[in-house]
BALOBA-1460 file (C-alpha; in Angstrom, 3 decimals):
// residues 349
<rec num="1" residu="x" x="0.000" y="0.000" z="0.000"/>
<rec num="2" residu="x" x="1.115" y="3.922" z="-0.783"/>
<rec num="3" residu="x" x="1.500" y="6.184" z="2.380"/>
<rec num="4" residu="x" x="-1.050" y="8.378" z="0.315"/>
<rec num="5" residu="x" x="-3.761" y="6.255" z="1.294"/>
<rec num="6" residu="x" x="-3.024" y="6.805" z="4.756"/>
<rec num="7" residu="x" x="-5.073" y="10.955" z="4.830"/>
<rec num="8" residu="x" x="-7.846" y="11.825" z="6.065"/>
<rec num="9" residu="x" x="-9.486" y="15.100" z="6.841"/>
<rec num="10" residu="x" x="-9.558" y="16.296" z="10.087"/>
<rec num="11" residu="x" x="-11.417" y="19.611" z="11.804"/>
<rec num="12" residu="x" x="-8.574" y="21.441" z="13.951"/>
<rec num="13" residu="x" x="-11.024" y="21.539" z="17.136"/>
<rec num="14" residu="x" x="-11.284" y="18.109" z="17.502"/>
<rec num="15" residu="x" x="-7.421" y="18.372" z="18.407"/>
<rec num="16" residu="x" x="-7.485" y="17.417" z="22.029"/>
<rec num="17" residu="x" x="-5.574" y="20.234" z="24.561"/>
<rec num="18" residu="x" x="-5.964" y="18.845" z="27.698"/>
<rec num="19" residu="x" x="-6.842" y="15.431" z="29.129"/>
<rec num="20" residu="x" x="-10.025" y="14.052" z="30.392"/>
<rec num="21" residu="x" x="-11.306" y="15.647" z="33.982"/>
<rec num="22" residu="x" x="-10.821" y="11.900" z="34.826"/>
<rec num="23" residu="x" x="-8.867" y="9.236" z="32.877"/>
<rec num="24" residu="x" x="-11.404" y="6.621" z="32.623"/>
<rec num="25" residu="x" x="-14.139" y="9.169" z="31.263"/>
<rec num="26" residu="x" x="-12.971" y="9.617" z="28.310"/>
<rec num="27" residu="x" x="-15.038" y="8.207" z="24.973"/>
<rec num="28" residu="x" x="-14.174" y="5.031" z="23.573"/>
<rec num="29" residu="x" x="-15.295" y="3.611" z="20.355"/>
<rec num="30" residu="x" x="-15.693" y="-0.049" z="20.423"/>
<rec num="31" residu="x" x="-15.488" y="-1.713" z="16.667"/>
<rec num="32" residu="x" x="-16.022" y="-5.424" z="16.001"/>
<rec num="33" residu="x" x="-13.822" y="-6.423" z="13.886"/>
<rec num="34" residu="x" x="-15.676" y="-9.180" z="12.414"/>
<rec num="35" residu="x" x="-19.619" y="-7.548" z="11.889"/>
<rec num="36" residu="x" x="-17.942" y="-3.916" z="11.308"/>
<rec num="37" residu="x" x="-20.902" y="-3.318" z="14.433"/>
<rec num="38" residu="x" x="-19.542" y="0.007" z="16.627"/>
<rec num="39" residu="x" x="-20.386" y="1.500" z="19.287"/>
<rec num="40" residu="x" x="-20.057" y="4.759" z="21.623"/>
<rec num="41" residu="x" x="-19.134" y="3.852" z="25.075"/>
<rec num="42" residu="x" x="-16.624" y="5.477" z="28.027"/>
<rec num="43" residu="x" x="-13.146" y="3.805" z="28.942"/>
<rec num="44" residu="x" x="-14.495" y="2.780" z="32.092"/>
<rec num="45" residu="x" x="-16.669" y="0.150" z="30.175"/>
<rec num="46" residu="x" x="-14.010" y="-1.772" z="29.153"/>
<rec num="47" residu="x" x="-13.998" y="-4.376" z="31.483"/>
<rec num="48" residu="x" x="-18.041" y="-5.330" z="29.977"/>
<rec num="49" residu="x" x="-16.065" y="-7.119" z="26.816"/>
<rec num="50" residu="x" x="-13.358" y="-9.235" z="28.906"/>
<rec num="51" residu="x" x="-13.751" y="-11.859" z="31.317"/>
<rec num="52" residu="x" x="-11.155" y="-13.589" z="33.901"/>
<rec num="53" residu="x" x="-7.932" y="-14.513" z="32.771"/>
<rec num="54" residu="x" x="-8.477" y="-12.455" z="30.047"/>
<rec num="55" residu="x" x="-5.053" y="-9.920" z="29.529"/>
<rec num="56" residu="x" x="-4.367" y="-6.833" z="29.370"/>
<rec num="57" residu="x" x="-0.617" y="-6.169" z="27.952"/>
<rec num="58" residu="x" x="0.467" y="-2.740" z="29.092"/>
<rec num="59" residu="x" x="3.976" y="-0.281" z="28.398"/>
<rec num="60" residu="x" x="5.350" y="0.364" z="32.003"/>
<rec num="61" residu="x" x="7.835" y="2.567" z="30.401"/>
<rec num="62" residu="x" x="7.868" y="6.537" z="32.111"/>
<rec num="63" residu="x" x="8.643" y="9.968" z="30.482"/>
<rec num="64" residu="x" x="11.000" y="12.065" z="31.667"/>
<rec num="65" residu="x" x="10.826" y="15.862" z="31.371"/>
<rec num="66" residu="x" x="13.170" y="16.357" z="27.993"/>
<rec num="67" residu="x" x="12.516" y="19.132" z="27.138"/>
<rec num="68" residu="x" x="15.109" y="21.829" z="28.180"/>
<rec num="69" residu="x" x="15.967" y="25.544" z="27.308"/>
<rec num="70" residu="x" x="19.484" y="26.821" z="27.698"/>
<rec num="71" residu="x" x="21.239" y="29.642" z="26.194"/>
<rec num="72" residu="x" x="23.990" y="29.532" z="23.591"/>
<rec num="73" residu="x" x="27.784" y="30.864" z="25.126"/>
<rec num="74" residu="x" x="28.593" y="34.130" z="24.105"/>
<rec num="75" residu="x" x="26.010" y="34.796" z="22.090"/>
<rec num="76" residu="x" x="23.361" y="34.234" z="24.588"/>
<rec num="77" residu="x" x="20.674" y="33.519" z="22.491"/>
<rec num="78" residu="x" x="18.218" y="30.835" z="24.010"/>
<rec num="79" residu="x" x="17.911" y="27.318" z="22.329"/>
<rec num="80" residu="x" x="15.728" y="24.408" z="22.921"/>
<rec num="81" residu="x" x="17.297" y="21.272" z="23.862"/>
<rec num="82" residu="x" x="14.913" y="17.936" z="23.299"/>
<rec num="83" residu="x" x="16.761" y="15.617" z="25.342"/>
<rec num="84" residu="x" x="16.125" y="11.417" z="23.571"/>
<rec num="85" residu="x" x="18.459" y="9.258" z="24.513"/>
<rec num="86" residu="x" x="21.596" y="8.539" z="27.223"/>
<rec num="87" residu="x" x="24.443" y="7.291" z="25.623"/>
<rec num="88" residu="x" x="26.882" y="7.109" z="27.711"/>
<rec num="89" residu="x" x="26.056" y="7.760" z="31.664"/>
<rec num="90" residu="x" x="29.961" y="8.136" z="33.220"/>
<rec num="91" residu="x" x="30.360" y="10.568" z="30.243"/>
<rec num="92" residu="x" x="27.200" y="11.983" z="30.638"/>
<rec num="93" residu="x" x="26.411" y="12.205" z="26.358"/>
<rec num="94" residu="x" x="23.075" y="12.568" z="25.280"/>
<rec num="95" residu="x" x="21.397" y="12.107" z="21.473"/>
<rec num="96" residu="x" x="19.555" y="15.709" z="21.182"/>
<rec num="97" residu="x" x="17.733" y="17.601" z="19.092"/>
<rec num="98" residu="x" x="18.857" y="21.166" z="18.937"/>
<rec num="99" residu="x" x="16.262" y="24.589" z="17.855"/>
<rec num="100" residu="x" x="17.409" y="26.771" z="16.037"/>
<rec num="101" residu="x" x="19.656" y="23.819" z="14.726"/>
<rec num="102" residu="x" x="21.842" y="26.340" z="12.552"/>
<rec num="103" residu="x" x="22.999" y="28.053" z="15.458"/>
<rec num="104" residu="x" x="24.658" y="25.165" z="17.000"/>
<rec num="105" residu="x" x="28.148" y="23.874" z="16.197"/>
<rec num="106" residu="x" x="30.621" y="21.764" z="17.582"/>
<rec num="107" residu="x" x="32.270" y="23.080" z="20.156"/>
<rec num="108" residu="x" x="29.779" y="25.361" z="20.896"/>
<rec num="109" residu="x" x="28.684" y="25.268" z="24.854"/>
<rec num="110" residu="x" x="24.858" y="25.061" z="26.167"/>
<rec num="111" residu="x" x="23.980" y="26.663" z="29.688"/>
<rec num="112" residu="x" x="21.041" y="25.580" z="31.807"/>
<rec num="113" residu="x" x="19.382" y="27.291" z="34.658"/>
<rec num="114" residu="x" x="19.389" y="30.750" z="35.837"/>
<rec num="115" residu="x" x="22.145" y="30.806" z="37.865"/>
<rec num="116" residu="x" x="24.159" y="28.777" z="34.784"/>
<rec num="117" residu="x" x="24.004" y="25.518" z="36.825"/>
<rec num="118" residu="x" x="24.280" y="23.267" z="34.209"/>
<rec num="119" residu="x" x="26.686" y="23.148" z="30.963"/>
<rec num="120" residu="x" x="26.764" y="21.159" z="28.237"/>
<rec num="121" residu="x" x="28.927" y="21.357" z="25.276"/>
<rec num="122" residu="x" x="28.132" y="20.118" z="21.296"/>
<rec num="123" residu="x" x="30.854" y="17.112" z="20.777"/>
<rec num="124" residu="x" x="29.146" y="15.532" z="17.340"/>
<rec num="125" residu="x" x="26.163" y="16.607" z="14.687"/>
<rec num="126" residu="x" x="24.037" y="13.455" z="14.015"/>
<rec num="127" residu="x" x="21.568" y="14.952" z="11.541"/>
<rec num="128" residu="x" x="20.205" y="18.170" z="10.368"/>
<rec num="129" residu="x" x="18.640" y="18.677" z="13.620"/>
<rec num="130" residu="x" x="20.217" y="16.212" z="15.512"/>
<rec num="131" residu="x" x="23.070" y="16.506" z="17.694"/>
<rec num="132" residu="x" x="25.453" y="14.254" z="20.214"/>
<rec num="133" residu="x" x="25.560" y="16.826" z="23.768"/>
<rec num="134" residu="x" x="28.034" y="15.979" z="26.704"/>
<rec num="135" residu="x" x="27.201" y="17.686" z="30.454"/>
<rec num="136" residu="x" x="29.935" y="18.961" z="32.012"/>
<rec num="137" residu="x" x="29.132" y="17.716" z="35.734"/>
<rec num="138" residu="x" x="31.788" y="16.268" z="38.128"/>
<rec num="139" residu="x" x="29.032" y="15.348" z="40.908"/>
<rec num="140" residu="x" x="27.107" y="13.115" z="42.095"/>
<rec num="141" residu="x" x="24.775" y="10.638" z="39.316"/>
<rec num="142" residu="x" x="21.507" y="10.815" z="41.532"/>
<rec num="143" residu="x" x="22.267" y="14.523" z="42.422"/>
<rec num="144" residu="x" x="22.568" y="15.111" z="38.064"/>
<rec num="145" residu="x" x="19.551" y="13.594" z="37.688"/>
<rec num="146" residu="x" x="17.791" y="15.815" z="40.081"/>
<rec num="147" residu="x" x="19.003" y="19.017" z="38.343"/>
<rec num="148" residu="x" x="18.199" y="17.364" z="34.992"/>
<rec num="149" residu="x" x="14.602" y="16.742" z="35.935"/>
<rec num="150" residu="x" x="14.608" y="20.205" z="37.378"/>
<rec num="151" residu="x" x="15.034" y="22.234" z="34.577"/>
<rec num="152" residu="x" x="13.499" y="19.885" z="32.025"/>
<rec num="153" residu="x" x="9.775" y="20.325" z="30.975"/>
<rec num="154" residu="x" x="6.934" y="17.743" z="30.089"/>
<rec num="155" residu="x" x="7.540" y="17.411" z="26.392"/>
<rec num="156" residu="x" x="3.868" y="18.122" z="25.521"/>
<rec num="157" residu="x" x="3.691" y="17.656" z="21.655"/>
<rec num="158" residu="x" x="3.519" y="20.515" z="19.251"/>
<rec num="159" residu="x" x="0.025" y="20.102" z="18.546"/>
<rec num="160" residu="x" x="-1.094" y="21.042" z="21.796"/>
<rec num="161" residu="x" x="-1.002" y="25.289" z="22.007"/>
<rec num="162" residu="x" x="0.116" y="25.892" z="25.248"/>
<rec num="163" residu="x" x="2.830" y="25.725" z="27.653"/>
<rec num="164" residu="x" x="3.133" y="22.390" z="30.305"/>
<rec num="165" residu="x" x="1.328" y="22.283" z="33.531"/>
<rec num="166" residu="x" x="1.601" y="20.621" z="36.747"/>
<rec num="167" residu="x" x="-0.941" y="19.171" z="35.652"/>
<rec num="168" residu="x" x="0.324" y="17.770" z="33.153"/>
<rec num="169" residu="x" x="3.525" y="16.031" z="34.772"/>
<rec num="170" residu="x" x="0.747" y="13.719" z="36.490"/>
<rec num="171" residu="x" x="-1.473" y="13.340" z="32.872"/>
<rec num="172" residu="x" x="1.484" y="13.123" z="30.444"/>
<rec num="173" residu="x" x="1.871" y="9.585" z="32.121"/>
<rec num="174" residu="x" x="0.361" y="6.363" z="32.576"/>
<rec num="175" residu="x" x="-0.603" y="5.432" z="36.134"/>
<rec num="176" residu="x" x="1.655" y="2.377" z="36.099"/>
<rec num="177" residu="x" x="4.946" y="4.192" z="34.283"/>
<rec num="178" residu="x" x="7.739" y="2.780" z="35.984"/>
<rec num="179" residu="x" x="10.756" y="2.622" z="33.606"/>
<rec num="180" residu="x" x="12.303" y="5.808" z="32.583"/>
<rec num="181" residu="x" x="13.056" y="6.204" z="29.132"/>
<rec num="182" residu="x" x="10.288" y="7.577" z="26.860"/>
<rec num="183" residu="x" x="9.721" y="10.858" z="25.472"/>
<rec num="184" residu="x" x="6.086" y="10.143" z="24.787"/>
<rec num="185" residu="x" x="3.416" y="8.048" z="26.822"/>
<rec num="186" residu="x" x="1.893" y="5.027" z="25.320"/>
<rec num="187" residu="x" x="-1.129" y="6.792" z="24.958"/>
<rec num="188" residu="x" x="-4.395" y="4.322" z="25.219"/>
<rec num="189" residu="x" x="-2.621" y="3.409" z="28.401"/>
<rec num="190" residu="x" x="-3.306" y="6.768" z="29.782"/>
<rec num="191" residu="x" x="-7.109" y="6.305" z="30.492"/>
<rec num="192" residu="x" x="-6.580" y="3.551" z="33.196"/>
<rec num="193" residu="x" x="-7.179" y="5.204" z="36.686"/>
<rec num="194" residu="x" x="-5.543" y="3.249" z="39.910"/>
<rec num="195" residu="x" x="-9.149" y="2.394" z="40.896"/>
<rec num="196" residu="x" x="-10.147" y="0.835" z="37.277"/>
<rec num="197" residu="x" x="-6.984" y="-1.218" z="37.543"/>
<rec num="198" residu="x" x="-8.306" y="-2.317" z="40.770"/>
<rec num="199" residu="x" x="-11.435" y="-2.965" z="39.515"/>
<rec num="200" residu="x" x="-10.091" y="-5.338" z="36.965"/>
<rec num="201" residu="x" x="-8.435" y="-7.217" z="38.568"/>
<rec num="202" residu="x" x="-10.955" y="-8.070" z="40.552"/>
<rec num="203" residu="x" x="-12.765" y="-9.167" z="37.404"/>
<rec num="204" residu="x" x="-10.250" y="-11.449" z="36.730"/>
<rec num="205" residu="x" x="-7.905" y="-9.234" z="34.473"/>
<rec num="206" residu="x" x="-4.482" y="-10.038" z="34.462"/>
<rec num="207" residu="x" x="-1.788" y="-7.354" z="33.878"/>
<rec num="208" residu="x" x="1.507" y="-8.206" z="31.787"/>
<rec num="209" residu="x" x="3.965" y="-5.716" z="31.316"/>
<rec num="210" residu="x" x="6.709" y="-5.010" z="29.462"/>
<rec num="211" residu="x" x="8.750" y="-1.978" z="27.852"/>
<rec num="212" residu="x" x="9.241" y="-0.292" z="25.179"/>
<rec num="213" residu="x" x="10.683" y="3.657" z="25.078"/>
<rec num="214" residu="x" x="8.992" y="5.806" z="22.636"/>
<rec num="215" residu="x" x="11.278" y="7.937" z="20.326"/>
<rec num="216" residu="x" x="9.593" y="10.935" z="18.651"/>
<rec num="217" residu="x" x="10.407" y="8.750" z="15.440"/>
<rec num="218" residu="x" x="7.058" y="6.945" z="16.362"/>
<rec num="219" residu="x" x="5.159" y="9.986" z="15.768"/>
<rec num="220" residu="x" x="6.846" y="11.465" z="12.857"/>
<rec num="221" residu="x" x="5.041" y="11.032" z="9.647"/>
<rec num="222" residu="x" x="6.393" y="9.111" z="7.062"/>
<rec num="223" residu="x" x="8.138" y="11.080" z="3.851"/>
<rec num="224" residu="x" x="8.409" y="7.922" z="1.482"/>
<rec num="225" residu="x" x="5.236" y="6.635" z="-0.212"/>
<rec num="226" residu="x" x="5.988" y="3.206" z="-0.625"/>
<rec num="227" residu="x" x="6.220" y="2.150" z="2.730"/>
<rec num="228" residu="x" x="7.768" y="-0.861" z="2.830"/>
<rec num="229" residu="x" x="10.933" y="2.219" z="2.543"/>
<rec num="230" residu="x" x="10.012" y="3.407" z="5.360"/>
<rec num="231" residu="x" x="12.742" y="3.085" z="8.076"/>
<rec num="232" residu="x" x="11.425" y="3.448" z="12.588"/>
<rec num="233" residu="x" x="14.199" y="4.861" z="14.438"/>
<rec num="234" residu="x" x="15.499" y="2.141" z="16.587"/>
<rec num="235" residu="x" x="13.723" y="1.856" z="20.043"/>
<rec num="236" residu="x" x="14.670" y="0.094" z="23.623"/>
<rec num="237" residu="x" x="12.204" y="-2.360" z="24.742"/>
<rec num="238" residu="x" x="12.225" y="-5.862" z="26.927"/>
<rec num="239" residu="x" x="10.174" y="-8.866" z="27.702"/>
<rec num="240" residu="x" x="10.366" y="-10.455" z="30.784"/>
<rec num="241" residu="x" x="10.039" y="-14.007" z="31.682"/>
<rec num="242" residu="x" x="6.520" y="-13.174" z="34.215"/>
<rec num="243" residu="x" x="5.308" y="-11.070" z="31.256"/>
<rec num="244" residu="x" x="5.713" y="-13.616" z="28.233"/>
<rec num="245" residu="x" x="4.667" y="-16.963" z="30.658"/>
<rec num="246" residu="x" x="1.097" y="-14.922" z="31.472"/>
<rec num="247" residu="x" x="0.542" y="-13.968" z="28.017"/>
<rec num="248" residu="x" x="1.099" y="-17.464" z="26.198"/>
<rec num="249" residu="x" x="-0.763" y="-19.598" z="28.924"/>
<rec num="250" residu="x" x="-4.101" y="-17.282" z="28.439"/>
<rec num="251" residu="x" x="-3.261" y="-17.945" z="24.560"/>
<rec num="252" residu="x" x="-2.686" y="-21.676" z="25.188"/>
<rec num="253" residu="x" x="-6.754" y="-21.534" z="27.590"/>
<rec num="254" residu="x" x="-8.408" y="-19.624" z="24.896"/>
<rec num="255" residu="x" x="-8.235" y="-16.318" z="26.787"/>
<rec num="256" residu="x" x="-8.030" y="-12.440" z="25.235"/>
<rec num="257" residu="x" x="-4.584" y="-10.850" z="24.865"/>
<rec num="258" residu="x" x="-5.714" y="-6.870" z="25.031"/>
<rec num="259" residu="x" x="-2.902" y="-4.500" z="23.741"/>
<rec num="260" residu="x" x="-3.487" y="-1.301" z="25.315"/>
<rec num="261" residu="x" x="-1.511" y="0.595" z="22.822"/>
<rec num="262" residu="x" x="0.409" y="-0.150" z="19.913"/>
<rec num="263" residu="x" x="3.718" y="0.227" z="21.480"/>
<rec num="264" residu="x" x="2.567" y="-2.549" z="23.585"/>
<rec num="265" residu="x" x="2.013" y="-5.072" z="20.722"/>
<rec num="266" residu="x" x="5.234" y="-3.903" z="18.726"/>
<rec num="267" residu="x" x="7.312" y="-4.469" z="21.556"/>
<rec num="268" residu="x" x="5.741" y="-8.216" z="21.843"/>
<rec num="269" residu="x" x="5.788" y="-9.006" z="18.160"/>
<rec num="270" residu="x" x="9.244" y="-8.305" z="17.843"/>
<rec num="271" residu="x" x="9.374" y="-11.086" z="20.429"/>
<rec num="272" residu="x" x="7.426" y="-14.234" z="19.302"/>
<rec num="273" residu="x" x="8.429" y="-17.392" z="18.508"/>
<rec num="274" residu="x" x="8.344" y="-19.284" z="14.842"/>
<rec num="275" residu="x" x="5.082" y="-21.161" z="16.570"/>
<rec num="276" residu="x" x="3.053" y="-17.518" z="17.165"/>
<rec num="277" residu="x" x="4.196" y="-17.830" z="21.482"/>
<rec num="278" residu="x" x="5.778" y="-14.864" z="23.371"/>
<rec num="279" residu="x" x="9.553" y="-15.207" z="24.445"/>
<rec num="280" residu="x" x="11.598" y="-13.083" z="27.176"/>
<rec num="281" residu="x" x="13.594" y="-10.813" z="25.129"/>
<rec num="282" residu="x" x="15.375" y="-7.339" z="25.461"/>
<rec num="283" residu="x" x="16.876" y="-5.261" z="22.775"/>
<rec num="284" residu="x" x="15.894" y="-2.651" z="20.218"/>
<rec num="285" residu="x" x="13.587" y="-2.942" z="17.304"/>
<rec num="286" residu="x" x="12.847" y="-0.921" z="14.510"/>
<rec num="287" residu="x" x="10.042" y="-2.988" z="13.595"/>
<rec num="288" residu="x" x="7.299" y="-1.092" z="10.856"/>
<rec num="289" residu="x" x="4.225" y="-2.639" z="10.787"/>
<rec num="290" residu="x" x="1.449" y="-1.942" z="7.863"/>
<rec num="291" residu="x" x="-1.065" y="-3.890" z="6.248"/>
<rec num="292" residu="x" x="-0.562" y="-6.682" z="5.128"/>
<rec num="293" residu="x" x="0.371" y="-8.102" z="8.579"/>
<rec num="294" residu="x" x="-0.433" y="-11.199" z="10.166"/>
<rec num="295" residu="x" x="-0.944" y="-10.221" z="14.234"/>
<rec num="296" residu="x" x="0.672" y="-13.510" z="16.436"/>
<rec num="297" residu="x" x="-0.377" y="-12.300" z="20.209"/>
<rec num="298" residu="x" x="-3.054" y="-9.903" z="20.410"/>
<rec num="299" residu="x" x="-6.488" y="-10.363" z="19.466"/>
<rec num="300" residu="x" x="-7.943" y="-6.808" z="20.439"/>
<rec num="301" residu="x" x="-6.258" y="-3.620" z="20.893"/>
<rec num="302" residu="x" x="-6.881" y="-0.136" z="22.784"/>
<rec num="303" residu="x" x="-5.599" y="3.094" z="20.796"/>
<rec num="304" residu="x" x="-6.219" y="6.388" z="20.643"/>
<rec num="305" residu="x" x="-6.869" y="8.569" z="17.489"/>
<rec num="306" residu="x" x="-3.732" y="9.204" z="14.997"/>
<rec num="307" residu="x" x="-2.552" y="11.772" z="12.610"/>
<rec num="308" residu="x" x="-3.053" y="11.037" z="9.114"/>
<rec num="309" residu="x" x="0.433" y="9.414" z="7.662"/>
<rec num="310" residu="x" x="1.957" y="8.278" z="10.566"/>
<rec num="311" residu="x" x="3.019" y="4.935" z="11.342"/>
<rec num="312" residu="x" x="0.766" y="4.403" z="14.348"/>
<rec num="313" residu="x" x="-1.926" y="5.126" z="12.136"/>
<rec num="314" residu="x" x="-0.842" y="2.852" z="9.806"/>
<rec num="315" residu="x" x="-0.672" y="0.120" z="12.026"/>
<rec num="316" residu="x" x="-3.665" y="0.408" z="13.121"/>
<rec num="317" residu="x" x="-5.393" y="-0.062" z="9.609"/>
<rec num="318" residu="x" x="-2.951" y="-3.188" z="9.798"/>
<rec num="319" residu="x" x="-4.835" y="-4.474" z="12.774"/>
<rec num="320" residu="x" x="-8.277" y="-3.596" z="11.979"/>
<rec num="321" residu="x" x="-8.607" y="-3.355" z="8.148"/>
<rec num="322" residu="x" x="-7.749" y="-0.550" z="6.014"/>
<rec num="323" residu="x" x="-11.727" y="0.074" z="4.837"/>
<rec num="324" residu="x" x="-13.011" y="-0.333" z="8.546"/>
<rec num="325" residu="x" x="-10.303" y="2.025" z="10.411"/>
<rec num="326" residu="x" x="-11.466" y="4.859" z="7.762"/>
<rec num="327" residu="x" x="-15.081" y="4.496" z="8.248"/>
<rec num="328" residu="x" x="-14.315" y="4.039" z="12.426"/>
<rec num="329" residu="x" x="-12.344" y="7.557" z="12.124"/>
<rec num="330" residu="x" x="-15.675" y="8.877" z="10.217"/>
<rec num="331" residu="x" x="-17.643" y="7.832" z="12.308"/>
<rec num="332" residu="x" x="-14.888" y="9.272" z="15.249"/>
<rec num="333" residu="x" x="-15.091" y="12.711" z="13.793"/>
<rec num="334" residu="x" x="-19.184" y="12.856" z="13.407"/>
<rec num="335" residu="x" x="-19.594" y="12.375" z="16.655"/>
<rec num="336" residu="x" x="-16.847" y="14.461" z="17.711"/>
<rec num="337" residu="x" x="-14.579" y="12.228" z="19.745"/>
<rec num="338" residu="x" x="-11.060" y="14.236" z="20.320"/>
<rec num="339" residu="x" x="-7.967" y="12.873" z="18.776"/>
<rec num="340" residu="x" x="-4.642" y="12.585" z="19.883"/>
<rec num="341" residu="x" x="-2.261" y="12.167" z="22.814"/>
<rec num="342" residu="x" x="-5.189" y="13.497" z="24.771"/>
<rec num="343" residu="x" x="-7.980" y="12.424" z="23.268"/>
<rec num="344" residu="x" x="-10.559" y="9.888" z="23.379"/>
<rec num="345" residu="x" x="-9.974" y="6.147" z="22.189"/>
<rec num="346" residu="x" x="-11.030" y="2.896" z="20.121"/>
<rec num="347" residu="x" x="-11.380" y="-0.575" z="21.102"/>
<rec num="348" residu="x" x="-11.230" y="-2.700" z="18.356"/>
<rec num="349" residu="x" x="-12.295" y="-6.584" z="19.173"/>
C-alpha cells in the first residue's frame, strides 16, 4: 500500500488540549472487527467485553521531562534542547535535538538554569537537527539527575497550544509508568485510573507488562510513499520471563490478549516465537508494521486517534482493516470524539 492512502481530513477543534477531567471518562469507540458493528461507550466500560484470565498487555515505560531551554555561550541567544536518549552515563552524552539547529556547532557550549548551573557542550552533529551533547558535571549521578529533571519540561507535543502544567507532569503519564526512558506516553494506556486497575483485577484481568521507550520517530510522519521504505528509528524495549509466561498460557486456555496501545504489541511481536508464542527478550527494534500483517499475540487492541500518515496510524489499519479504520475515524469525527495524545480512544475486538 502507498503512504497516500493513509489521509484523512480532520477539523482542527477536535485536536485534544488537555486530558479528560478523569482518565477513565474519556469516549471510547468499540469496533467489532468481524460484523464492522460500533459503538459509543466510556473507557471505564471496558472491562463489559473481557472476562477472567483475560489480559491486558500494558507499556510500564515513564517519560522524563526532555525538554530543556538553555542559552547559547557568548552569544546568549536561548535554544531548545529535546533531550532522547543517554548514551553514555559516566560521560554523561546525550542524542539531542537542537532549535534553532543552525545556530549550534561543535564546540559550541549550552547553559542551563538561571544561575548557569548546568553546561553542556556540542561534541558531534548526528543529523540536520540532531546533535550528540556531553554535560559537564563532576558530581554526584543521583544529584545530576535531580538538576536534569529540574530544569526539564513535560515534552507536551507541538500540537497542543500551550505551555506544560503541573498538571500535566501527572497526565502526560500512565498510572503504572515505571521505567524511565520515553519521550512520549503510550497513549491508550493513559485512560486507566488506579481504581479501574483495581477494579479489573478483581474481574479477573491479568496485567503483563513489558517496555518499550517511545522515540519521537514513532510519531513522525512518514516522507516515502511506498512504505515498505520506510525506516522506525530504533527503540529500547524488553520482555520479561513473568510477562511472556502470562501472556502465552491465556493464549494456550483460549483467553483475550488486550494490547493497550500499539507500542505494547510492537514491543511483543518483535518477540514471538516461529510457533506464534511470546519469548523473554530485550533489545531494540525498529520494527514497521502496515497492512498486510499477520498479528501472532493480540487479538484486540486499545488506541487512541492518529494523525493522518503516521506509522501508528498505519498500524492500526494493519490491525483492523484498512476500509473499517477509515469508516471508524468517520464515524470518530461525526460524533466528535477528540484525537490525539489526549484524546478519546477505540477498542477494536
Amino acid at each position: 500500500m502507498k503512504l497516500s492512502q493513509f489521509k484523512y481530513d480532520l477539523p482542527a477543534n477536535l485536536i485534544a488540549q488537555t486530558p479528560a477531567k478523569n482518565r477513565e471518562d474519556a469516549k471510547m469507540l468499540v469496533v467489532h472487527k468481524d460484523t464492522g458493528k460500533m459503538e459509543h461507550k466510556h473507557f471505564r466500560d471496558i472491562l463489559d467485553y473481557f472476562n477472567d484470565r483475560d489480559v491486558f498487555l500494558v507499556n510500564n515505560t515513564k517519560v522524563f521531562p526532555a525538554r530543556l531551554y538553555g542559552r547559547k555561550e557568548k552569544t546568549g541567544a536561548q535554544i531548545e534542547v529535546f533531550l532522547l536518549r543517554e548514551l553514555n552515563k559516566p560521560n554523561r552524552l546525550w542524542d539531542v535535538i537542537v532549535e534553532p539547529a543552525r545556530k549550534i556547532r561543535v564546540g559550541n557550549k549550552l547553559y542551563f538554569g538561571e544561575d548557569n548551573s548546568l553546561v553542556a557542550e556540542v561534541v558531534d552533529n548526528t543529523t540536520s537537527r540532531g546533535r550528540t551533547i556531553r554535560f559537564l558535571w563532576d558530581g554526584e549521578p543521583e544529584e545530576f539527575k535531580k538538576v536534569l529533571d529540574g530544569l526539564g519540561e513535560t515534552p507536551l507535543p507541538r500540537y497542543i497550544k500551550r505551555e506544560p502544567t503541573e498538571e500535566d507532569k501527572e497526565r502526560f503519564q500512565t498510572v503504572y509508568a515505571k521505567i524511565e526512558g520515553a519521550v512520549a506516553p503510550p497513549t491508550a494506556g493513559m485512560h486507566f485510573s488506579r481504581e479501574l486497575i483495581k477494579r479489573a483485577e478483581i474481574h479477573g484481568i491479568r496485567f503483563a507488562e513489558v517496555t518499550l521507550h517511545t522515540s519521537l520517530g514513532t510519531y513522525r510522519p512518514i516522507e516515502v510513499e511506498d512504505l515498505s521504505k520506510h525506516k522506525m528509528d530504533a527503540e529500547y524495549f524488553k520482555v520479561d520471563d513473568y510477562a511472556a509466561n502470562l501472556v502465552n498460557k491465556a493464549k494456550e486456555n483460549g483467553r483475550r490478549v488486550c494490547g493497550i496501545g500499539t507500542t505494547s504489541v510492537r514491543a511483543v511481536e518483535a518477540s514471538t516465537t516461529s510457533t506464534g508464542l511470546l519469548k523473554p527478550q530485550e533489545g531494540w527494534t525498529n520494527m514497521f508494521i502496515h497492512p498486510p500483517y499477520d498479528f501472532q499475540i493480540c487479538d484486540s487492541l486499545v488506541t487512541n486517534f492518529h494523525l493522518p500518515k503516521t506509522s501508528l496510524f498505519v498500524m492500526t489499519c494493519a490491525f483492523m482493516g484498512f476500509d473499517l479504520t477509515l469508516e471508524a475515524y468517520e464515524v470518530a469525527i461525526k460524533n466528535k470524539y477528540r484525537f490525539f495524545g489526549y484524546g478519546d480512544c477505540m477498542l477494536i475486538i
